[in-house]
C-alpha positions as CSV (number, residue, x, y, z in Angstrom):
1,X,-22.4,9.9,-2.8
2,X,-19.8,7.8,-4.7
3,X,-20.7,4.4,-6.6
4,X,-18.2,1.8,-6.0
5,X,-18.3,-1.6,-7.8
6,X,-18.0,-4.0,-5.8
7,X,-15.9,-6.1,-8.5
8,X,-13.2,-3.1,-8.2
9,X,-12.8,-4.2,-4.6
10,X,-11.9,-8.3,-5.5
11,X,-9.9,-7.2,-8.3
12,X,-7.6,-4.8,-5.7
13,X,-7.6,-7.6,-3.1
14,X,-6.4,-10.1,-5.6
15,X,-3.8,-8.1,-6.4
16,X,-3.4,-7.1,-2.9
17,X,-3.0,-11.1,-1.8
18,X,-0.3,-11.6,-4.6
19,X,1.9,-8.5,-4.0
20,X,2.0,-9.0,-0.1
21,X,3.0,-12.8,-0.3
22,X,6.0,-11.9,-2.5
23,X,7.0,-8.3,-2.0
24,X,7.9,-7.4,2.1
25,X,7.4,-3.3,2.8
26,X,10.2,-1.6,2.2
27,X,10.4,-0.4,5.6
28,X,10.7,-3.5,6.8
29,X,13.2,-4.8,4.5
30,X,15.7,-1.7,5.6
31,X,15.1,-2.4,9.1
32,X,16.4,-6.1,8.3
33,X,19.2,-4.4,6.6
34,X,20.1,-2.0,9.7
35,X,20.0,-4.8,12.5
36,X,22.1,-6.9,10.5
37,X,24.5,-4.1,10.5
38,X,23.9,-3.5,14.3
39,X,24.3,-7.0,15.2
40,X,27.5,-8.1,17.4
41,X,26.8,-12.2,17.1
42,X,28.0,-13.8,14.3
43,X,25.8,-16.4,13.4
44,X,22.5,-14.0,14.1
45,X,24.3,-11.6,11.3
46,X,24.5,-14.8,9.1
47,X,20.9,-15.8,9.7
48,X,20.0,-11.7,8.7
49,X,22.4,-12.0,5.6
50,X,20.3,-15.2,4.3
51,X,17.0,-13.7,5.4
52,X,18.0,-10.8,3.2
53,X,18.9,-13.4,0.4
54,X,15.7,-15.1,0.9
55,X,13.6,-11.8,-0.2
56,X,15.7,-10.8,-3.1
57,X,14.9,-14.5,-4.1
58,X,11.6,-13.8,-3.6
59,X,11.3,-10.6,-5.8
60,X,14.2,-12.4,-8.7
61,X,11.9,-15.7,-9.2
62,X,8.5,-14.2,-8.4
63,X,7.9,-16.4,-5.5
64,X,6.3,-16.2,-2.4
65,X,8.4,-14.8,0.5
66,X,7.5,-17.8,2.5
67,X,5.5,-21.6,1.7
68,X,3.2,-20.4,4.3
69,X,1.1,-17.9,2.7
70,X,-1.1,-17.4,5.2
71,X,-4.8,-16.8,6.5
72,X,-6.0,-13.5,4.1
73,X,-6.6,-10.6,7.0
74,X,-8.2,-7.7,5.2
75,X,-8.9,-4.4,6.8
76,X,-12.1,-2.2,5.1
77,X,-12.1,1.3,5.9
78,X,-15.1,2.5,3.8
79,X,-15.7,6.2,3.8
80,X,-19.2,7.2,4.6
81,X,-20.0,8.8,1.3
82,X,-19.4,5.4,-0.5
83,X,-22.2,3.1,-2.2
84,X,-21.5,-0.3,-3.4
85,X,-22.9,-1.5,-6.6
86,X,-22.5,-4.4,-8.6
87,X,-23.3,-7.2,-5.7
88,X,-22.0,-8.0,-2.1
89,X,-19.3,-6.5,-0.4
90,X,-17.9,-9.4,1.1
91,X,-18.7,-12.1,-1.6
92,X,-16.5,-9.7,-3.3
93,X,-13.9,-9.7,-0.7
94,X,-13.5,-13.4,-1.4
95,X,-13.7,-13.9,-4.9
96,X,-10.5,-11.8,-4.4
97,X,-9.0,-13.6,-2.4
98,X,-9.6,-17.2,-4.5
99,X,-8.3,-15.4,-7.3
100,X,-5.1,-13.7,-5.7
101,X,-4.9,-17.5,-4.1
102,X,-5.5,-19.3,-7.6
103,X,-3.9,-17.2,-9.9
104,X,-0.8,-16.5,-7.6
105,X,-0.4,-20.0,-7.0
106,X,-0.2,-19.0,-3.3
107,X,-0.8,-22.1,-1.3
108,X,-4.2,-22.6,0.2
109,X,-4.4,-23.2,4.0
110,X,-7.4,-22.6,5.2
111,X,-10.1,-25.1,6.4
112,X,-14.0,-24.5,6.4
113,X,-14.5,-26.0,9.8
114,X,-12.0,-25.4,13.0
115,X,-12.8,-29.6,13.9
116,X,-13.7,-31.5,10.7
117,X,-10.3,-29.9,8.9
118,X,-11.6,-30.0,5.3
119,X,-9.6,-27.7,3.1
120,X,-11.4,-24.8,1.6
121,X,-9.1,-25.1,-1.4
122,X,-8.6,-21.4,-2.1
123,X,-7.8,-19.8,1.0
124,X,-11.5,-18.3,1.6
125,X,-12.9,-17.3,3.3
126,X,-11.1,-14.2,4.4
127,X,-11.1,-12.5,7.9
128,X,-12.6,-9.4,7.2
129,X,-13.0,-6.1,9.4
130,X,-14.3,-3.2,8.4
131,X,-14.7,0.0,9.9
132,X,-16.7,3.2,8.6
133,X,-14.7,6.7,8.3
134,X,-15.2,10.2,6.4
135,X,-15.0,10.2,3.1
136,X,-15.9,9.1,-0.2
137,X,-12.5,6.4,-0.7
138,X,-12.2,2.8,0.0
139,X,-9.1,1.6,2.1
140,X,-8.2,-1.9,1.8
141,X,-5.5,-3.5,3.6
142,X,-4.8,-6.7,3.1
143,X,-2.5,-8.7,5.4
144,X,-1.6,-12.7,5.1
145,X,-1.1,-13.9,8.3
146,X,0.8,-16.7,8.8
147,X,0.2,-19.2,11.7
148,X,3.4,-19.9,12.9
149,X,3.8,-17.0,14.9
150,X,-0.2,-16.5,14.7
151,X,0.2,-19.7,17.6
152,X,2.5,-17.9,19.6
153,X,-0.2,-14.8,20.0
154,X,-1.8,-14.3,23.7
155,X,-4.3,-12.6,25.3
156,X,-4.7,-11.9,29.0
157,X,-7.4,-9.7,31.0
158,X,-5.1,-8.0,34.0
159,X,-6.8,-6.1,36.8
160,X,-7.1,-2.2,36.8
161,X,-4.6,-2.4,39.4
162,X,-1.8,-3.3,36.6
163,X,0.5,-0.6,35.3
164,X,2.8,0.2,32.7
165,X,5.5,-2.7,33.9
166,X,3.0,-5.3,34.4
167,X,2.1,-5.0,31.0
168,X,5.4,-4.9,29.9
169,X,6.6,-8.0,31.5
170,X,3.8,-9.5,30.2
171,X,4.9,-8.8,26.8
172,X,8.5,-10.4,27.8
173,X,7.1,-13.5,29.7
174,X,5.1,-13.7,25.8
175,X,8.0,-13.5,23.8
176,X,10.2,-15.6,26.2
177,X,7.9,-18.5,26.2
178,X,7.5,-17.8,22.1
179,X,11.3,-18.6,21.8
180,X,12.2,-19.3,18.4
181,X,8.8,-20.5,17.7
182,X,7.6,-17.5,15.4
183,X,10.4,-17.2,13.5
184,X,12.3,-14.2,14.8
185,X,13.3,-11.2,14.2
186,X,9.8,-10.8,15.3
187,X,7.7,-7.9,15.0
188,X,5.2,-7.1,17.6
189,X,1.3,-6.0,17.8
190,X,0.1,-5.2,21.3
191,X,-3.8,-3.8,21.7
192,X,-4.2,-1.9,25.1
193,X,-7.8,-1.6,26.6
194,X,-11.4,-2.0,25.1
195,X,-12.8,-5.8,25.7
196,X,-11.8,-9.0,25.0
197,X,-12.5,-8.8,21.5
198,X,-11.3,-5.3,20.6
199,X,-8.0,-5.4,22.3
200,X,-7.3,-8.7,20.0
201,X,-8.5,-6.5,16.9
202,X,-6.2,-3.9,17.6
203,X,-3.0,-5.9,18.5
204,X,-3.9,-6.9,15.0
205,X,-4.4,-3.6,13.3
206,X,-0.8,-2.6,15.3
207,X,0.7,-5.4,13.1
208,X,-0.4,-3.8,9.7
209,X,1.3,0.0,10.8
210,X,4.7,0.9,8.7
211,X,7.5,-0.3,11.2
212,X,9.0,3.7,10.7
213,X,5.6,5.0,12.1
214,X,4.9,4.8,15.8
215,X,2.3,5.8,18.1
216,X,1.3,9.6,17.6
217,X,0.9,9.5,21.6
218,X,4.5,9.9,22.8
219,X,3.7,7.8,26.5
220,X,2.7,4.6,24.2
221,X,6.0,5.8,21.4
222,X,8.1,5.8,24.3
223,X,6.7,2.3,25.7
224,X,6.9,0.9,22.0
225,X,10.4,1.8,22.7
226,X,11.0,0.7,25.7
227,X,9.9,-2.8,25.3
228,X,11.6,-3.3,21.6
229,X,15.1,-2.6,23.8
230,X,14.2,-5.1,26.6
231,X,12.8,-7.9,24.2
232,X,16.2,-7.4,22.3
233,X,17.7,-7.7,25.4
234,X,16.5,-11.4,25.7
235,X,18.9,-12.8,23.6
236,X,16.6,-14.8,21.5
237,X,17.9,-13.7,18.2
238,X,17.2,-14.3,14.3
239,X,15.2,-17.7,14.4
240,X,15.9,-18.6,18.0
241,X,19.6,-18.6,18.0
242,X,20.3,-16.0,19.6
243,X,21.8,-12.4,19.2
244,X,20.6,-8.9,19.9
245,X,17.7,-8.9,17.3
246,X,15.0,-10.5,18.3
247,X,12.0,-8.3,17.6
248,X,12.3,-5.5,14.6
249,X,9.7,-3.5,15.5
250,X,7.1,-2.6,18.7
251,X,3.6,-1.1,17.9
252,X,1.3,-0.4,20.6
253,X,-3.0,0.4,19.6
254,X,-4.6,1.6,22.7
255,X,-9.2,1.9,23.4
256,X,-11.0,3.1,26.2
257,X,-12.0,0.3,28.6
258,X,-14.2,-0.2,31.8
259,X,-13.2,1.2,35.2
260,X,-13.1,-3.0,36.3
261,X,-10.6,-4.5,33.3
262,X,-7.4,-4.1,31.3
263,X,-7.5,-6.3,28.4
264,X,-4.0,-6.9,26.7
265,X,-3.4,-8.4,23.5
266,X,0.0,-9.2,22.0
267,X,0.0,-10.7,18.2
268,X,3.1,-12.1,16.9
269,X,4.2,-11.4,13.5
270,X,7.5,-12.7,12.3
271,X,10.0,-11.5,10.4
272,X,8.1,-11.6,7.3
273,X,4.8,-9.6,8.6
274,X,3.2,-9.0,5.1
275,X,1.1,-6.1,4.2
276,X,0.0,-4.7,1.5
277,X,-3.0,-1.5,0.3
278,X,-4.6,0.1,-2.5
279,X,-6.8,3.0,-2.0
280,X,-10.1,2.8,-4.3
């Protein structure tokens, strides 16, 4: 058994909330880099070029990538062997986040009720999900989502009967109606199967994976594949304008489900899907 303290976990997530608001994976960045390169319409190669400029700004003044810092997302994976001292978990969790919030001058969207819209006033408190594996570490992820393209996210419970193309157009008839709306290039998180609440969680989880990994299951890599090429194929482009790059990156999480449904989440990201870990 390993003892934790819990005050290890807020001051990783603080740090965590800072360095994803201001720094975009690398990954991510290059695959900005390539499209623009790729690109055949002018304007969308222009858009690329000043989305490029925007992140350099970023890192050069120590600003945030974007004003809207987002909702804090934060992924647990707590190995089994692991004991928390030192207080509660999640109180801990979001004493992070206030600091990361505070201290990073990161602006503060969040509201304590979904009706009466009162400002929380430090971005708390955080969506947390945490799952138990192996081990003795700690694995937090922690992933500002902002609600621009967070409105353009969909869920829809198709019949058994549905196949791989249903679900793909489904997909398209997302990111069609999405437009310019979540500030594309987008990137894309689709959850396959479980319920109605796990399929959302995974489109989710699909969100936070590197944009140079995909699925270790080569019929979901190849359908990640397939519907990056026919969403690019929209002509959407950078922010709505169109052009051939309108999503950067496809990844698919797939659950066992029940012989009756086929859940499907998709969960839009845009081109600035923050992410950010520390292992404890």
């Amino acid at each position: 058994m390993r003892e934790i303290s819990v005050r290890k976990v807020s001051e990783a997530v603080e740090k965590l909330c800072i360095r994803a608001n201001k720094i975009l994976p690398s990954d991510l960045t290059e695959n900005i880099g390539r499209c623009k390169t790729c690109e055949k319409n002018s304007l969308a190669k222009s858009i690329l070029s000043d989305l490029e400029a925007n992140l350099e700004a970023a890192i050069e003044l120590d600003i945030p990538i974007c004003q809207d810092t987002g909702m804090a997302v934060v992924f647990l994976e707590i190995g089994q062997d692991v004991h928390f001292v030192d207080g509660n978990l999640y109180d801990a969790v979001n004493e992070g986040v206030h600091n990361g919030y505070i201290n990073g001058y990161l602006r503060c969207s969040v509201v304590g009720d979904p009706l009466r819209r009162v400002n929380t006033k430090d971005n708390t408190p955080a969506v947390i999900h945490t799952t138990i594996v192996d081990g003795d570490k700690v694995k937090i992820t922690v992933a500002p989502k902002g609600f621009g393209s967070e409105n353009m996210s969909r869920l829809k419970m198709l019949t058994p009967a549905s196949g791989r193309e249903e679900i793909i157009n489904y997909v398209l008839d997302c990111v069609k109606k999405a437009g310019g709306n979540p500030c594309p290039p987008i990137v894309l998180g689709i959850g396959i199967g479980g319920d109605f609440e796990q399929c959302a969680f995974l489109a989710k989880k699909a969100l936070c994976r590197s944009v140079s990994v995909k699925n270790d299951d080569e019929y979901y890599r190849e359908m990640e594949a397939e519907i990056l090429e026919r969403v690019n194929q929209l002509d959407i482009g950078p922010q709505g304008f169109g052009g051939d790059t309108t999503a950067l990156s496809v990844a698919i999480e797939a659950a066992p489900t029940h012989i009756a449904g086929l859940p499907v989440a998709v969960n839009f990201g845009c081109h600035v899907t923050r992410h950010a870990l520390e292992v404890l």
